[in-house]
TINUBA-241919 format. One line per 10 residues: their letters; for each residue x, y negated, z negated of N, C-alpha, C, O, CB. Coordinates in steps of 0.1 Angstrom, whole numbers. Glycine has a CB too. Layout:
A = X Y Z X Y Z X Y Z X Y Z X Y Z | ...
This chain:
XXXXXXXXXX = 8 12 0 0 0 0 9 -13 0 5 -21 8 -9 0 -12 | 19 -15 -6 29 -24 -10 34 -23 4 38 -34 6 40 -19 -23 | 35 -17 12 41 -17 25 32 -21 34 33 -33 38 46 -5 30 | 22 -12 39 9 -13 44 6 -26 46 8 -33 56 -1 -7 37 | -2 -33 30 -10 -44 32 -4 -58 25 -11 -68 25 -24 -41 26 | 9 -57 19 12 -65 15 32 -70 18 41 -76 12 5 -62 2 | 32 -64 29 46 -64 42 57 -67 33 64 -76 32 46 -78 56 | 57 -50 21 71 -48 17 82 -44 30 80 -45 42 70 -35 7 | 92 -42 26 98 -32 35 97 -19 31 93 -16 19 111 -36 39 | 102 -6 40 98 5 42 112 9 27 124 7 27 99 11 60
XXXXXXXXXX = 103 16 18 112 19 6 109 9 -9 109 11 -21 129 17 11 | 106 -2 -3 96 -10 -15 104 -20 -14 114 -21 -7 92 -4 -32 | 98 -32 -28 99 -42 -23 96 -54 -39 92 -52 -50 89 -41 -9 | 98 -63 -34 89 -74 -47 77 -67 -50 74 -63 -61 82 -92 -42 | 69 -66 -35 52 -59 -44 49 -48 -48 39 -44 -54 40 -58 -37 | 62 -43 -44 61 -29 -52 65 -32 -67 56 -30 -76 72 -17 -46 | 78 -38 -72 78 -42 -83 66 -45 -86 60 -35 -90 87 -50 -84 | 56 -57 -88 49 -60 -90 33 -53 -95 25 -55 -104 52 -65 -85 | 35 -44 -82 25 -35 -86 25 -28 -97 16 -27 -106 25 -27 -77 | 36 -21 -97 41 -13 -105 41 -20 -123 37 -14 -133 56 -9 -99
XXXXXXXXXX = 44 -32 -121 47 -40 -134 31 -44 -140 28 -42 -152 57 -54 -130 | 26 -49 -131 8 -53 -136 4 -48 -144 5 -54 -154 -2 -51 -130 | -3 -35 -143 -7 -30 -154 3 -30 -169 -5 -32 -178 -10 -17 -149 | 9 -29 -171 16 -30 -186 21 -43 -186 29 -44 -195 29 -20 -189 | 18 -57 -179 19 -68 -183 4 -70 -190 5 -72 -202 23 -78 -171 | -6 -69 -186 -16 -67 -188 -21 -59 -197 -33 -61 -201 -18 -64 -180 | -14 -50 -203 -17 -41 -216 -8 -54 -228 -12 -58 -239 -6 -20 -213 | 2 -57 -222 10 -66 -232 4 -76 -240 4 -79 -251 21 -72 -225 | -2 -83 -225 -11 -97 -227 -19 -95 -240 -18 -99 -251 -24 -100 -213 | -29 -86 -235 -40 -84 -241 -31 -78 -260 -34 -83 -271 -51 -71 -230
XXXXXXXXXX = -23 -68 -259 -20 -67 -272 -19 -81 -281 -26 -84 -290 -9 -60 -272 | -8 -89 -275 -1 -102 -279 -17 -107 -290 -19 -107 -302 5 -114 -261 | -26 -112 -279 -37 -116 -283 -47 -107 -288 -58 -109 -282 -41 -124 -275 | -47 -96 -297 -58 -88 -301 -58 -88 -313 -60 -79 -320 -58 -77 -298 | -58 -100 -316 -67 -104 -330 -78 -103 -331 -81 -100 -343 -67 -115 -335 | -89 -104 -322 -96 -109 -323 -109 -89 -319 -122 -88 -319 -92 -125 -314 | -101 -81 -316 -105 -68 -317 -112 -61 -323 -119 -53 -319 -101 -63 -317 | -110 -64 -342 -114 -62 -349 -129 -66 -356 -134 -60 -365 -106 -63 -351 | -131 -75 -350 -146 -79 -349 -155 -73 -343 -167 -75 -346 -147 -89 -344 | -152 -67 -335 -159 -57 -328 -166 -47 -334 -161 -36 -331 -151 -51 -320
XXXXXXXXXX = -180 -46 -343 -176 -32 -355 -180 -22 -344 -173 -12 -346 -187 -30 -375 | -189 -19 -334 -195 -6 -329 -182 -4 -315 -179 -9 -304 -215 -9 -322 | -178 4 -321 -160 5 -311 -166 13 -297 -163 9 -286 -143 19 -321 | -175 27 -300 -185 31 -289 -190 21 -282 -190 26 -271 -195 38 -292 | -194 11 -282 -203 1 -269 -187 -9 -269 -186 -18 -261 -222 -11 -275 | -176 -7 -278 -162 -16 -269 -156 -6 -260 -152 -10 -249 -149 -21 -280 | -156 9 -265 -151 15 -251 -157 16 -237 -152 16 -226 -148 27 -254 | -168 18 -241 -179 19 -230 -178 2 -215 -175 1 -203 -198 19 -242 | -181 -5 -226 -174 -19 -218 -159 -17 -215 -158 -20 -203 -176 -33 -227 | -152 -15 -217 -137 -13 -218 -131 -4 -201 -122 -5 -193 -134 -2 -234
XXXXXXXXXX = -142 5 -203 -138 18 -192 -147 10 -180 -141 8 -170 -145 39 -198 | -164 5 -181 -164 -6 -169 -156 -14 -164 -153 -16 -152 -171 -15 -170 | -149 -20 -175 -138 -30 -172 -132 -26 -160 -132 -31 -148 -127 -29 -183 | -124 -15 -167 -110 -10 -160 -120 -6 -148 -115 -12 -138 -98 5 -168 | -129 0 -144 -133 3 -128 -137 -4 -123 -138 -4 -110 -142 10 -124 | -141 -13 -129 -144 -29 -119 -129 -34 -118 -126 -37 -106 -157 -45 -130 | -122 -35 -122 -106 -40 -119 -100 -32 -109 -96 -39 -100 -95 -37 -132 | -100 -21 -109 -97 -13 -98 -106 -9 -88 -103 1 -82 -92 -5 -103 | -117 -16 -86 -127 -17 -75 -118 -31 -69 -112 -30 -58 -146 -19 -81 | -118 -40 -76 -110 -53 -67 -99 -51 -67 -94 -59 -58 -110 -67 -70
XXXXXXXXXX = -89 -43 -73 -77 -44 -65 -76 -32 -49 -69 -34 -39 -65 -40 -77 | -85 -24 -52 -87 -19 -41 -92 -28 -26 -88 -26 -14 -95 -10 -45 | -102 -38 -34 -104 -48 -19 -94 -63 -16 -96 -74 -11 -123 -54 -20 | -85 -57 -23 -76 -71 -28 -71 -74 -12 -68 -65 -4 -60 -66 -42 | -70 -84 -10 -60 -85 3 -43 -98 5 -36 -102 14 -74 -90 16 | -46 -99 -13 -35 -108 -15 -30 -104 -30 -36 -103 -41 -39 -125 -14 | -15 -101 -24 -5 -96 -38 -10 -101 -49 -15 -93 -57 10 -101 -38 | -10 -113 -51 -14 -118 -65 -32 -115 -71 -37 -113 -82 -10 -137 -64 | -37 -114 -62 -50 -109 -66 -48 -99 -67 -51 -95 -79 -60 -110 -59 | -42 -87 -59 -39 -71 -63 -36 -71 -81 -40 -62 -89 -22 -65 -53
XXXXXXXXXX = -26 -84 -83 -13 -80 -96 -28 -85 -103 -31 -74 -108 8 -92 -100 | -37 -92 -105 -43 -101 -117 -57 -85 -119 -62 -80 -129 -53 -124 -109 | -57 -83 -109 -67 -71 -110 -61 -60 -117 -65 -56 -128 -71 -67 -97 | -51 -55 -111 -43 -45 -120 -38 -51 -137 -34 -44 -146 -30 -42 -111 | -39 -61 -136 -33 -68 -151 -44 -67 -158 -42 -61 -169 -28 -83 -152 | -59 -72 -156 -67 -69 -157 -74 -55 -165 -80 -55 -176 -69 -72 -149 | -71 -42 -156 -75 -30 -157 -63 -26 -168 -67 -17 -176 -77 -22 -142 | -49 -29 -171 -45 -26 -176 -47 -30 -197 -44 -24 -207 -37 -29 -167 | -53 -41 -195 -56 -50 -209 -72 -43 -211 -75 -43 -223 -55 -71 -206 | -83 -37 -204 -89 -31 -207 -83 -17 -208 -90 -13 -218 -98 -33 -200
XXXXXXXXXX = -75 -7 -205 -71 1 -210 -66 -1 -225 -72 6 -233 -64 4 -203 | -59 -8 -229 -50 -7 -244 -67 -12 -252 -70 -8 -263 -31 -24 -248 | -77 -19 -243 -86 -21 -258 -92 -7 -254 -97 -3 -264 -100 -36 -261 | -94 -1 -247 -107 15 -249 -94 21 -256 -98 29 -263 -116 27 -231 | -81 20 -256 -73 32 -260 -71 25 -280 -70 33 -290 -54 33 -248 | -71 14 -281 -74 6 -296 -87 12 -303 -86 19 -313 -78 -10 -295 | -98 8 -297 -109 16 -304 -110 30 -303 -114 37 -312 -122 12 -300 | -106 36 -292 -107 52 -291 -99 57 -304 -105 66 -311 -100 59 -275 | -85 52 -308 -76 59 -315 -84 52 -330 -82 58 -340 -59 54 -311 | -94 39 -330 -100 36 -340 -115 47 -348 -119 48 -360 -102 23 -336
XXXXXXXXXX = -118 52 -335 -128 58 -339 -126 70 -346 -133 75 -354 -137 60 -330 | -112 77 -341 -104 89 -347 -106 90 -362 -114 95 -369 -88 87 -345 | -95 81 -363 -91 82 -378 -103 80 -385 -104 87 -396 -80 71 -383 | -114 71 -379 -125 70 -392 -130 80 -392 -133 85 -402 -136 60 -394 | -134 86 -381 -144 96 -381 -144 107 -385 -153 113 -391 -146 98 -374 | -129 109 -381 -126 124 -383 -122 129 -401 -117 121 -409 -112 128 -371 | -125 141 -401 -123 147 -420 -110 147 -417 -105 147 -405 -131 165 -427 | -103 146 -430 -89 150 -427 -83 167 -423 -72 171 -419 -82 145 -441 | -94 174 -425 -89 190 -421 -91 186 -403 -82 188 -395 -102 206 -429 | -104 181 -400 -100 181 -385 -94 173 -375 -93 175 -363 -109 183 -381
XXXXXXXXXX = -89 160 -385 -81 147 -373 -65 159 -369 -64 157 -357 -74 124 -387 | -59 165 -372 -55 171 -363 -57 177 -351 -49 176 -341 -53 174 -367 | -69 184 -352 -76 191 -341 -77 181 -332 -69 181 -322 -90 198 -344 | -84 173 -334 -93 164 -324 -82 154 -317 -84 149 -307 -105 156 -334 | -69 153 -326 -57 145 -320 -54 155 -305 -53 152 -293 -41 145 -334 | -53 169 -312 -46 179 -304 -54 177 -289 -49 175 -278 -48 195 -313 | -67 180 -292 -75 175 -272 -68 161 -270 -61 162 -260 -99 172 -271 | -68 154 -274 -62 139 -264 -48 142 -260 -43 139 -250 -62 122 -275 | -40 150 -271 -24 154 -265 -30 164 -254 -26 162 -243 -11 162 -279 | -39 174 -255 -40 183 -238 -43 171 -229 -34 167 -222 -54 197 -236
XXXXXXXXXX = -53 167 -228 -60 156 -216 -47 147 -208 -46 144 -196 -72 142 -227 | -37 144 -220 -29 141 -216 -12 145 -210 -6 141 -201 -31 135 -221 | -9 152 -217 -2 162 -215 -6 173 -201 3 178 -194 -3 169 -228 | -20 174 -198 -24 182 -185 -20 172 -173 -18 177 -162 -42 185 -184 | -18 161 -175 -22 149 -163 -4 144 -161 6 150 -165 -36 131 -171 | -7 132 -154 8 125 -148 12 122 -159 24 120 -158 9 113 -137 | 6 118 -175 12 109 -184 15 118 -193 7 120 -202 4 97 -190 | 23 124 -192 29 133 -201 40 127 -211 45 133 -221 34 142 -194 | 44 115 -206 57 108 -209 52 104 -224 58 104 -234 62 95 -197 | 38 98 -220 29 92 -232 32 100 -250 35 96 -262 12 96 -227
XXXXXXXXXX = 31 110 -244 29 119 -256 45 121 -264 45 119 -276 23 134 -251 | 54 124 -260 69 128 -262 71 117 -274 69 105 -274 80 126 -248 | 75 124 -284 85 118 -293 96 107 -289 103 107 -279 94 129 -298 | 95 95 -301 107 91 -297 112 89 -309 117 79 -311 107 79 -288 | 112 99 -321 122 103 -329 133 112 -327 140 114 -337 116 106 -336 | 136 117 -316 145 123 -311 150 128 -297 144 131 -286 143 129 -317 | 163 129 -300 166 131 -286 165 142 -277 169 153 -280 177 129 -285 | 160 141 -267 155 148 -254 158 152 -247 160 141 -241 151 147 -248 | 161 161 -238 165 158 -225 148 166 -218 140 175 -221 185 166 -220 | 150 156 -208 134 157 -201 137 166 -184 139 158 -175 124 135 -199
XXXXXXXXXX = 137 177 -182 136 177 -162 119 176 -156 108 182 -160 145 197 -152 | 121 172 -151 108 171 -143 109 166 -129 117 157 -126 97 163 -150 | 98 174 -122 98 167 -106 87 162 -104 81 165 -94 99 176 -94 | 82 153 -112 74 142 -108 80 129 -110 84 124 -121 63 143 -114 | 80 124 -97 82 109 -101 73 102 -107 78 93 -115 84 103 -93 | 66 102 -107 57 96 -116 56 94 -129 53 85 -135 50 99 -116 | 61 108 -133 66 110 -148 78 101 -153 79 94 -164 72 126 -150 | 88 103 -143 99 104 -145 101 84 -142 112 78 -143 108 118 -134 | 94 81 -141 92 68 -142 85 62 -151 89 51 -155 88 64 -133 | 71 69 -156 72 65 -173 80 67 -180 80 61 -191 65 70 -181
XXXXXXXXXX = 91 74 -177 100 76 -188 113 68 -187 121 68 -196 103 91 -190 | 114 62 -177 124 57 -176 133 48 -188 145 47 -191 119 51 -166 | 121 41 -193 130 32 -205 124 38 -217 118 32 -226 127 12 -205 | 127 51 -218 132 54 -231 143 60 -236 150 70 -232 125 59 -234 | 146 52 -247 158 53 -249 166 64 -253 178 66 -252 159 46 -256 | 158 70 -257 166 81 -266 161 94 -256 160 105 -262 160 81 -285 | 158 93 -244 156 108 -235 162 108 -222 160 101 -212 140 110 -231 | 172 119 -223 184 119 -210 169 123 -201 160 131 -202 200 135 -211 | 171 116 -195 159 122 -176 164 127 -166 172 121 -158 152 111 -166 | 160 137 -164 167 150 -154 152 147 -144 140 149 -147 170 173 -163
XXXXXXXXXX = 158 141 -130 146 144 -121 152 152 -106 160 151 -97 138 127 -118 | 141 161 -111 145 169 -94 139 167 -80 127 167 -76 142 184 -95 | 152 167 -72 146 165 -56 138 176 -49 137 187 -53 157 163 -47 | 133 171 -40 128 177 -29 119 172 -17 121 162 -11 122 185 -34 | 110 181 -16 103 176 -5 87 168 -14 81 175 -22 100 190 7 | 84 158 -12 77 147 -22 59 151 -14 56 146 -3 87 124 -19 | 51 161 -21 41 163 -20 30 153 -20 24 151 -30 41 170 -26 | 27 149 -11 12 140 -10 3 137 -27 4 128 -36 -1 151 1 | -5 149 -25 -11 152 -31 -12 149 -45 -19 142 -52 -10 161 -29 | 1 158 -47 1 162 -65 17 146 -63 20 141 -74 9 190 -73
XXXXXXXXXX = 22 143 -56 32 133 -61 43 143 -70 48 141 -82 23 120 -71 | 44 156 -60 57 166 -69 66 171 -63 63 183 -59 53 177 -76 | 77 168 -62 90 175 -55 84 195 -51 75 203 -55 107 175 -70 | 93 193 -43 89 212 -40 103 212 -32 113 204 -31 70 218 -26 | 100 231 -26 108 233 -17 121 235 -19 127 232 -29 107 225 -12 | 128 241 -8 144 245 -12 146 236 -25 142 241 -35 158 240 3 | 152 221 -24 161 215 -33 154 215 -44 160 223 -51 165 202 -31 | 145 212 -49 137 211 -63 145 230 -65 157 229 -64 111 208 -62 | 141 245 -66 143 258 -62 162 259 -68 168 266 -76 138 260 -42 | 166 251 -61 178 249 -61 187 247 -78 195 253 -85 179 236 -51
XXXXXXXXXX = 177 230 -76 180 225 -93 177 234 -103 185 235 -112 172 211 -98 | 166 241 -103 161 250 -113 164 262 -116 161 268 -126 151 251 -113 | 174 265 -103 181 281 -108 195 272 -114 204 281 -117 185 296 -92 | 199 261 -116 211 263 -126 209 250 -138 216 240 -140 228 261 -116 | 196 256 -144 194 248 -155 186 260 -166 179 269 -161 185 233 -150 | 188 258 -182 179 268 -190 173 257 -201 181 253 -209 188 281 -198 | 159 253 -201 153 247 -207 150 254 -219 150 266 -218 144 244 -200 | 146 249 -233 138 255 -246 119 257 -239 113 267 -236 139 240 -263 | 117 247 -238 99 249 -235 96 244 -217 104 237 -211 88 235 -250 | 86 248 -213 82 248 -196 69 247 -204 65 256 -212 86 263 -181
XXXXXXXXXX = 61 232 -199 48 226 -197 43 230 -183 49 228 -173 48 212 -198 | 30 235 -183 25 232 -166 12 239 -169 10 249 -176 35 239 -152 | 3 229 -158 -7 229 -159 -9 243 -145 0 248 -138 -13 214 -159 | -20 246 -144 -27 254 -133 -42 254 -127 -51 249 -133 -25 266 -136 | -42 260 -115 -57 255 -108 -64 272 -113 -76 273 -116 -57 251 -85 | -57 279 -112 -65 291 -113 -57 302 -123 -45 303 -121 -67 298 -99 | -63 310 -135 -64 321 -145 -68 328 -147 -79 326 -153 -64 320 -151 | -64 342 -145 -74 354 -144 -67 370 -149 -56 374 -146 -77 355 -127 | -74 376 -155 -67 386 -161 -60 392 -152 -48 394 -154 -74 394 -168 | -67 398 -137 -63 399 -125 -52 394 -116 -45 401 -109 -69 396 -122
XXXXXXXXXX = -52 383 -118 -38 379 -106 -30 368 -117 -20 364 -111 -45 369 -87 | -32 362 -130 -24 356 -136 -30 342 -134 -43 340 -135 -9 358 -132 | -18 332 -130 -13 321 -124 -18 319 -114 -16 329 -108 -3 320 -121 | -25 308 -105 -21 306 -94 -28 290 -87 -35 283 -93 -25 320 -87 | -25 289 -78 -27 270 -75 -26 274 -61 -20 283 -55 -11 256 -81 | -36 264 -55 -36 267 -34 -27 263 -31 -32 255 -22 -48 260 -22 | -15 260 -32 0 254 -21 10 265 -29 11 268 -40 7 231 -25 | 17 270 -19 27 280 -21 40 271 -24 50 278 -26 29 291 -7 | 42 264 -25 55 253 -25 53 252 -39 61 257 -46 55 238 -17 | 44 248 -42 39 241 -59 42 255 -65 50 255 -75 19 234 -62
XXXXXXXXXX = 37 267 -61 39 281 -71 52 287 -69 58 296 -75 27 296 -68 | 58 279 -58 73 291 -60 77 278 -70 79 284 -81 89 297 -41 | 80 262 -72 88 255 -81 77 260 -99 81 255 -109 87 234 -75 | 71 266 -98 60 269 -112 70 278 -117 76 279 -128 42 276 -109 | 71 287 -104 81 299 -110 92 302 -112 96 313 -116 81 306 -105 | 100 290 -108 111 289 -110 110 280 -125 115 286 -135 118 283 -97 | 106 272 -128 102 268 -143 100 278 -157 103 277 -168 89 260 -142 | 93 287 -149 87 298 -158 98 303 -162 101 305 -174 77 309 -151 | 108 308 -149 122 315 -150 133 306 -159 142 309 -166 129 318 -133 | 130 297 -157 142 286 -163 142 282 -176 151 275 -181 143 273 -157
XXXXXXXXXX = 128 287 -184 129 283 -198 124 294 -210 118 304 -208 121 272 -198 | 126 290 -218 130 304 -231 112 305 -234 108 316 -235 143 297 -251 | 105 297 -234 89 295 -235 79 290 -227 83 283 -217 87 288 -242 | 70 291 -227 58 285 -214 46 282 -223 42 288 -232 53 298 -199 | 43 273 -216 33 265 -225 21 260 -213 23 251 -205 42 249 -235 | 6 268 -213 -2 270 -199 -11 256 -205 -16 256 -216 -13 288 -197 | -12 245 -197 -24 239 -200 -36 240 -190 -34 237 -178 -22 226 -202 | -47 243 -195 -62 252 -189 -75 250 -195 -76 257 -205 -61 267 -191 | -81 245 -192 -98 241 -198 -103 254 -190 -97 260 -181 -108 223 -191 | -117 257 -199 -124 269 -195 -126 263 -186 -128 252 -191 -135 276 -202
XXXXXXXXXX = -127 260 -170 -131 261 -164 -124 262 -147 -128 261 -136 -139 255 -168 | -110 265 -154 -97 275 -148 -96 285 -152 -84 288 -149 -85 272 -148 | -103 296 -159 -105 308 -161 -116 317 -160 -128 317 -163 -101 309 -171 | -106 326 -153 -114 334 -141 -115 327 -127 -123 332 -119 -129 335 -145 | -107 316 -124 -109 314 -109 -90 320 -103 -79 322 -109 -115 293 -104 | -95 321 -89 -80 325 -84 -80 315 -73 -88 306 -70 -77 342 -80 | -65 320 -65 -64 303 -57 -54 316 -50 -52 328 -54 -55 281 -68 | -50 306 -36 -42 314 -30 -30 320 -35 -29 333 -35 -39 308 -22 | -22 311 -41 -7 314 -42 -3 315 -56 -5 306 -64 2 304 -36 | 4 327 -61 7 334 -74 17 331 -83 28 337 -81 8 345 -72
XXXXXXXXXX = 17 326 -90 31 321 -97 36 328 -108 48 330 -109 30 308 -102 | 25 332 -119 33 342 -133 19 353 -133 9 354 -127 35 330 -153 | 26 357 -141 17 369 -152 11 360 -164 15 349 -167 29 384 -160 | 3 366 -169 -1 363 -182 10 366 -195 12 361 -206 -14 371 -184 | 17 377 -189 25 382 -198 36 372 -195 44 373 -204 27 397 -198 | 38 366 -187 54 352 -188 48 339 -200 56 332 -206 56 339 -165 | 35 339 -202 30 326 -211 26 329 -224 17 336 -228 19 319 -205 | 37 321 -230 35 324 -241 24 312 -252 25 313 -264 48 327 -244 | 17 304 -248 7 296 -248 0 289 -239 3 281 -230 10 290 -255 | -14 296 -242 -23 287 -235 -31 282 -245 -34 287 -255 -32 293 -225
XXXXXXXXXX = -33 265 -239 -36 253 -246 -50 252 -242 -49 245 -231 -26 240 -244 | -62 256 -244 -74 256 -237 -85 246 -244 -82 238 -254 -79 271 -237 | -97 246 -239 -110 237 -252 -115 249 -257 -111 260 -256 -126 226 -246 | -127 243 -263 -130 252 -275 -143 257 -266 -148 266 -274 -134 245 -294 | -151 257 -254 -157 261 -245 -155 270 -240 -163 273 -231 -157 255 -239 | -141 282 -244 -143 290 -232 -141 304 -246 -136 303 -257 -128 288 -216 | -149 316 -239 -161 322 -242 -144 332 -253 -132 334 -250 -174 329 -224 | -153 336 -267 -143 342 -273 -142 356 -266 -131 358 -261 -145 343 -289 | -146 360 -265 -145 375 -258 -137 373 -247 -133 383 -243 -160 381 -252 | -133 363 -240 -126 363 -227 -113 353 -235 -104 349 -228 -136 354 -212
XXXXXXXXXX = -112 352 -244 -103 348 -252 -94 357 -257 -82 356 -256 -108 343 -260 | -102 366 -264 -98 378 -270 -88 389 -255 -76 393 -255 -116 385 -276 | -97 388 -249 -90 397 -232 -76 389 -231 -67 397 -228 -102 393 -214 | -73 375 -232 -66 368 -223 -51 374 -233 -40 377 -228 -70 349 -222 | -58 375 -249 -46 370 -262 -41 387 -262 -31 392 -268 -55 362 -283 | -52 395 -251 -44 410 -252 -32 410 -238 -25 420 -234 -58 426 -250 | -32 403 -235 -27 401 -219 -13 395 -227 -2 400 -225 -39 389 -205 | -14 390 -232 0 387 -240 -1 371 -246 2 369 -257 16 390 -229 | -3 363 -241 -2 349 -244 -12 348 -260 -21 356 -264 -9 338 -230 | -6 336 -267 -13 332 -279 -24 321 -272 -20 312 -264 -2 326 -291
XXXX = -37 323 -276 -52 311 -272 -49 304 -281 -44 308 -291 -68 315 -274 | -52 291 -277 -50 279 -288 -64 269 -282 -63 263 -271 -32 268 -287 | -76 270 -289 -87 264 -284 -86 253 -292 -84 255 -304 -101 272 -283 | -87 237 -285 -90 224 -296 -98 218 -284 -104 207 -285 -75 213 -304
């Protein structure tokens, strides 16, 4: 888009900076000045407005046809994010008993942890070293301080925005990780693992191979489906991170197949 409609050059540019920068100027803004948040007492009708916000923000930067209107829109959607993510984290703590504000933390770390913001979640009480082939990731993480960032090449997938292919294949047979995160499209006592692009399941499997643990993230409603291309066994995972939705009896089947169920 930065190229396209707003005549970066090819590889990026000011508006790419910019793009890129908006939203967390915009989260900043709005922190700086959020005094005034707390007045708010029904935090449900602040998130609810909050999440309009952000889609009306990103309805006009979508029809934006000038950089700076793109940046004010995205700045925009970004300062409605930090307030639905203020009251969301506000309704937590009040709400929840203290036996279950863990649990209930634990679904917002899957939701997020399943998705591109994984960076979100990571500790920054200690040091890390992070590989991943997403750029995307690997660009939230950029300025943190205390996490060496291992990003692997390859061929840069549309789609998912994920290295594949020989070079990614390459990097991962001479590296040995403690824990391998990854999400999947399909889980089945039957065929395991599996996701429709064969590129994405041979780099899955080479992850799987490269680390001492595997950690499946999966909502019931990737179990029991299958997809073209096969990446593990049930018996390579040694956690699946699921909701509390999917059926105990098929729970029970999965935790004989070898992996530990962890429903929140």
């Amino acid at each position: 888009m930065a190229e396209r409609t707003f005549g970066d050059p090819p590889g990026g540019g000011p508006a790419l900076g910019w793009l890129y920068a908006a939203i967390p100027l915009g989260s900043f803004a709005v922190g700086v000045l959020s005094g005034w948040l707390h007045r708010i007492r029904r935090h449900g009708i602040g998130v609810t407005i909050a999440v309009i916000g952000w889609g009306l923000a990103i309805i006009g930067f979508g029809l934006s046809g000038s950089l700076w209107l793109a940046v004010l829109f995205l700045a925009l959607g970004g300062g409605a994010d930090l307030v639905s993510m203020v009251y969301r984290s506000a309704m937590l703590q009040a709400a929840a008993t203290d036996e279950m504000r863990g649990r209930i933390q634990g679904v917002f770390t899957v939701v997020v942890a399943g998705g591109p913001r994984l960076a979100d979640v990571l500790p920054v009480d200690r040091e890390l070293t992070v590989v991943t082939h997403s750029p995307t990731s690997a660009l939230a993480l950029s300025g943190r301080g205390n996490i060496t960032l291992m990003l692997v090449g390859g061929r840069l997938r549309g789609r998912t925005l994920a290295a594949v292919d020989d070079w990614a294949l390459h990097a991962l047979s001479d590296i040995f990780v403690d824990v391998a995160f990854m999400a999947t499209n399909g889980l089945s006592l039957e065929r395991g693992l599996t996701t429709p692009d064969s590129a994405e399941a041979m780099v899955k499997r080479a992850a799987i191979a490269a680390a001492r643990r595997t950690g499946v993230l999966a909502d019931r409603t990737k179990v029991g489906n299958d997809h073209f291309a096969r990446f593990g066994d049930l018996a390579d995972v040694d956690t699946l991170i699921t909701d509390d939705g999917l059926d105990e009896q098929v729970a029970e089947e999965i935790r004989r197949a070898g992996p530990r169920v962890e429903a929140v």
